[in-house]
C-alpha positions as CSV (number, residue, x, y, z in Angstrom):
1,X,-2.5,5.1,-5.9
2,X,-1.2,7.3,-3.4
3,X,1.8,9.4,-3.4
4,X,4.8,6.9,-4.2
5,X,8.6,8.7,-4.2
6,X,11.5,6.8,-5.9
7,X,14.5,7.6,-3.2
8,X,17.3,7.3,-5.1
9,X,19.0,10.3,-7.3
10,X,17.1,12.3,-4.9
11,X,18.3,14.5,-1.2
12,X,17.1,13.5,2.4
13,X,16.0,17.5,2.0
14,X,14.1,16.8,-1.4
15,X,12.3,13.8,0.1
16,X,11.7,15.2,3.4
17,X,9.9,18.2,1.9
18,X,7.9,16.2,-0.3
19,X,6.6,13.9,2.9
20,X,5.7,17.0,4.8
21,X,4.3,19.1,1.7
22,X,1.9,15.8,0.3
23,X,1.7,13.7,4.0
24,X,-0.6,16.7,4.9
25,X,-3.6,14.9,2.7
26,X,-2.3,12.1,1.0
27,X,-0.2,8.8,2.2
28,X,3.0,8.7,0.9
29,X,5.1,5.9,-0.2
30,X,8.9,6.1,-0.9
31,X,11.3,3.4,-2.4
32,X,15.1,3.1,-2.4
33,X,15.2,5.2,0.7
34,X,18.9,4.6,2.9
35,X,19.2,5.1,6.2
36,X,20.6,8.3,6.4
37,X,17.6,9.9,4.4
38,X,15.1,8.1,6.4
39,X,16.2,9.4,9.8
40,X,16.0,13.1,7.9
41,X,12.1,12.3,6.6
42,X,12.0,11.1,10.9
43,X,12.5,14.5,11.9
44,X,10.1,16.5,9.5
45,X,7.8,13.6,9.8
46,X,7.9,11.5,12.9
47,X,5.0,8.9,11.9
48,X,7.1,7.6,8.6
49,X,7.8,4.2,9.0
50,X,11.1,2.7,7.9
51,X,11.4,-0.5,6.2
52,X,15.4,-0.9,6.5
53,X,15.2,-4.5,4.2
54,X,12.9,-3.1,1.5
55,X,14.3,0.5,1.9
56,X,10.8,1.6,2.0
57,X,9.5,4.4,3.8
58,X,5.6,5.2,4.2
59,X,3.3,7.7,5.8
60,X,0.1,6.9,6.4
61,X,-2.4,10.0,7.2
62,X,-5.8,8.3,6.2
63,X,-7.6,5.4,6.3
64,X,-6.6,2.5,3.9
65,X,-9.6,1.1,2.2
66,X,-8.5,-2.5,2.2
67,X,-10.2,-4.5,-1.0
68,X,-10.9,-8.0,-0.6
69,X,-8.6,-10.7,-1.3
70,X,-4.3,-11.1,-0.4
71,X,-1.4,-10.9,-2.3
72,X,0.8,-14.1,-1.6
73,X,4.8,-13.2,-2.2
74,X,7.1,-16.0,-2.3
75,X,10.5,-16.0,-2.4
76,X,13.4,-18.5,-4.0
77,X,15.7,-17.2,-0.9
78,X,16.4,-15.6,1.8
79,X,18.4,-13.1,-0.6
80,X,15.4,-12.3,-2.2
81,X,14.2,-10.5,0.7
82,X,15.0,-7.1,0.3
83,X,12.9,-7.0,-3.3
84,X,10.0,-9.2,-1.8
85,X,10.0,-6.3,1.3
86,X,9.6,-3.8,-1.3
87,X,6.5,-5.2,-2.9
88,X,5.4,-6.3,0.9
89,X,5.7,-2.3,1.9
90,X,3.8,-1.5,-1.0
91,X,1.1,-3.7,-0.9
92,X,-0.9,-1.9,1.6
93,X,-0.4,1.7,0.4
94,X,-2.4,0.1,-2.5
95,X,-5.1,-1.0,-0.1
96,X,-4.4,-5.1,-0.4
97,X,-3.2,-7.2,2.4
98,X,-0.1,-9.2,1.3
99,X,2.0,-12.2,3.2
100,X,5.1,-13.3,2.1
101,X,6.1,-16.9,2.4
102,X,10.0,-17.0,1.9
103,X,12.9,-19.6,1.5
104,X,11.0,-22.1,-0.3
105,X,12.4,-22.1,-4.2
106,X,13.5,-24.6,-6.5
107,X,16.7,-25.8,-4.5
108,X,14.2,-27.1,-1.7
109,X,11.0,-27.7,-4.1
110,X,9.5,-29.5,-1.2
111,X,9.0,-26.1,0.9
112,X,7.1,-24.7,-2.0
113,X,5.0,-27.7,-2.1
114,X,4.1,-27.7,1.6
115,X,3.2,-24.3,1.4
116,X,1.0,-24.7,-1.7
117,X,-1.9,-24.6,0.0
118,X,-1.1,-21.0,2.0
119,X,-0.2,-20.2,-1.6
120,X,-3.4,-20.7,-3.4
121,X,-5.6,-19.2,-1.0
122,X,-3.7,-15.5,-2.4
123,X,-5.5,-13.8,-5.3
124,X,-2.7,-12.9,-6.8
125,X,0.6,-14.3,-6.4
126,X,4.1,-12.5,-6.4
127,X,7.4,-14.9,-7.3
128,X,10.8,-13.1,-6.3
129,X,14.0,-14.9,-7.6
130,X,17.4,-14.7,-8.7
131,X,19.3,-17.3,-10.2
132,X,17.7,-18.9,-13.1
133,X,14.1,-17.5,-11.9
134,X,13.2,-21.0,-12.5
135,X,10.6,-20.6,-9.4
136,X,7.7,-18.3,-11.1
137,X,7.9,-21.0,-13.8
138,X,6.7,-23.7,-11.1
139,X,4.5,-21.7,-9.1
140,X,3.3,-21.1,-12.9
141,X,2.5,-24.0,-13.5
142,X,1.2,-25.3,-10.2
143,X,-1.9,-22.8,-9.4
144,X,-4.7,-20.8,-11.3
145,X,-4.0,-17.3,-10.2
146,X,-2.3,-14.5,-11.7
147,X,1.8,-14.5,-11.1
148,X,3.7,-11.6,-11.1
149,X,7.5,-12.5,-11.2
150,X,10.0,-10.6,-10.4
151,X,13.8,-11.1,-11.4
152,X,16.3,-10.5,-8.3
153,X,20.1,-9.7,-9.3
154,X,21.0,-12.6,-6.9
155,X,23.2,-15.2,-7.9
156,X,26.6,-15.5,-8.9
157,X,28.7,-14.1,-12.3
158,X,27.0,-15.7,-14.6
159,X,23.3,-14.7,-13.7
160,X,24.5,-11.3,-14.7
161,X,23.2,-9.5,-11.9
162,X,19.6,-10.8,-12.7
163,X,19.6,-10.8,-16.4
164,X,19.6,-14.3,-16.2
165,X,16.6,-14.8,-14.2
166,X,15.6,-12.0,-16.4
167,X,15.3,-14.2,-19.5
168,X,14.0,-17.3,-17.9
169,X,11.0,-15.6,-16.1
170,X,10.3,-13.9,-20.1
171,X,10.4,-17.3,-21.6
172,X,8.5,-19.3,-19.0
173,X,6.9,-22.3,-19.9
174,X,3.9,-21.5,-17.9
175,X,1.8,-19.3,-19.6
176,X,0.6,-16.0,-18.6
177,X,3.1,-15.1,-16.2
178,X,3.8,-11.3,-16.4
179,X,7.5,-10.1,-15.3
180,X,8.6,-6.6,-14.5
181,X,11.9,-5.6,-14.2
182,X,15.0,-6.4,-12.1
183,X,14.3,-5.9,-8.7
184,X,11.2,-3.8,-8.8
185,X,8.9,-5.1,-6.3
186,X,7.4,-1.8,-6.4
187,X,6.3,-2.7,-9.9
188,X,5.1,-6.5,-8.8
189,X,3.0,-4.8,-5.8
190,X,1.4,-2.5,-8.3
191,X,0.5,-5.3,-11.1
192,X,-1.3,-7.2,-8.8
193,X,-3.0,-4.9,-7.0
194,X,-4.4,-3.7,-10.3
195,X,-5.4,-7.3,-10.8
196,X,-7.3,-7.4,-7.4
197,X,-8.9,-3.9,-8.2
198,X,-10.3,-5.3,-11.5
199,X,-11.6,-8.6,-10.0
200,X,-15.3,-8.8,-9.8
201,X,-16.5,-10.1,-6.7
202,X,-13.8,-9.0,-4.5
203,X,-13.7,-12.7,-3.2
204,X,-10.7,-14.8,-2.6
205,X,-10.8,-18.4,-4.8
């Protein structure tokens, strides 16, 4: 993995000297990163990227070693996109191509279902929802690959703040779908990347 920063509780200063001190000889990948303390990274280092939906910032110094095989991350919503942007950002800081298809969860099953094919061609699959998370049950149930879901604190007072989607995605009907915690698309990025690094073959299905 490369160098990976968690933004928050931390200064632009603190994060800017950590980009310039590790940039030098590693990529760098930093989450939960506002506005304010990306512009400061900008000025100590002017080729970090800023990913103002998935408040992701990354410096890339060397040559990504891409493996073989995508990460497919689909979203219940449009609100979703800020935590799918995270796990997008990370993704190739872990050397795995990733695509997100958005907008198509269980309220408008029929835009999941026309992009089911896109869907299975991934080698691992990331599900981002709020709500009732009832989508990583579906997309579960519907392909063969690994699924990674990831609770969103989307939805109104009684999803408390993604507990909700929390619980469903833990007791999913489909079996073997892993869940990390609210919000971390970080975490989903890393889980299936592992995945992708332990696949023999390195070919997609």
């Amino acid at each position: 993995f490369p160098e990976v920063v968690y933004g928050e509780g931390k200064t632009p200063e603190q994060v800017g000297e950590i980009f310039a001190r590790v940039g030098c000889h590693s990529n760098v990948l930093a989450t939960r990163v506002s506005a304010a303390m990306a512009a400061h990274v900008q000025t100590v280092c002017a080729s970090a990227e800023y990913n103002a939906l998935g408040r992701t910032l990354t410096l890339i110094t060397k040559p990504i070693e891409w493996k073989q095989g995508e990460v497919a991350i689909v979203t219940a919503g449009t609100s979703d996109l800020p935590v799918a942007e995270e796990a997008h950002a990370s993704c190739p800081l872990l050397g795995v191509r990733a695509k997100i298809l958005a907008d198509v969860g269980v309220a408008g099953i029929h835009r999941l279902l026309n992009n089911l094919p896109e869907v299975r061609t991934a080698r691992a699959i990331i599900v981002v929802a709020g709500m009732e998370g009832a989508l990583a049950s579906v997309v579960g149930g519907l392909v063969p690959q690994p699924v990674v879901a990831v609770p969103t604190s989307v939805g109104y007072g009684a999803s408390f703040a993604g507990l909700s989607a929390l619980l469903g995605m833990l007791t999913s009907c489909a079996s073997g779908v892993t869940v990390t915690n609210i919000d971390n698309g970080f975490g989903a990025a890393c889980a299936a990347c592992r995945i992708i690094n332990a696949c023999e073959g390195g070919h997609n299905p």
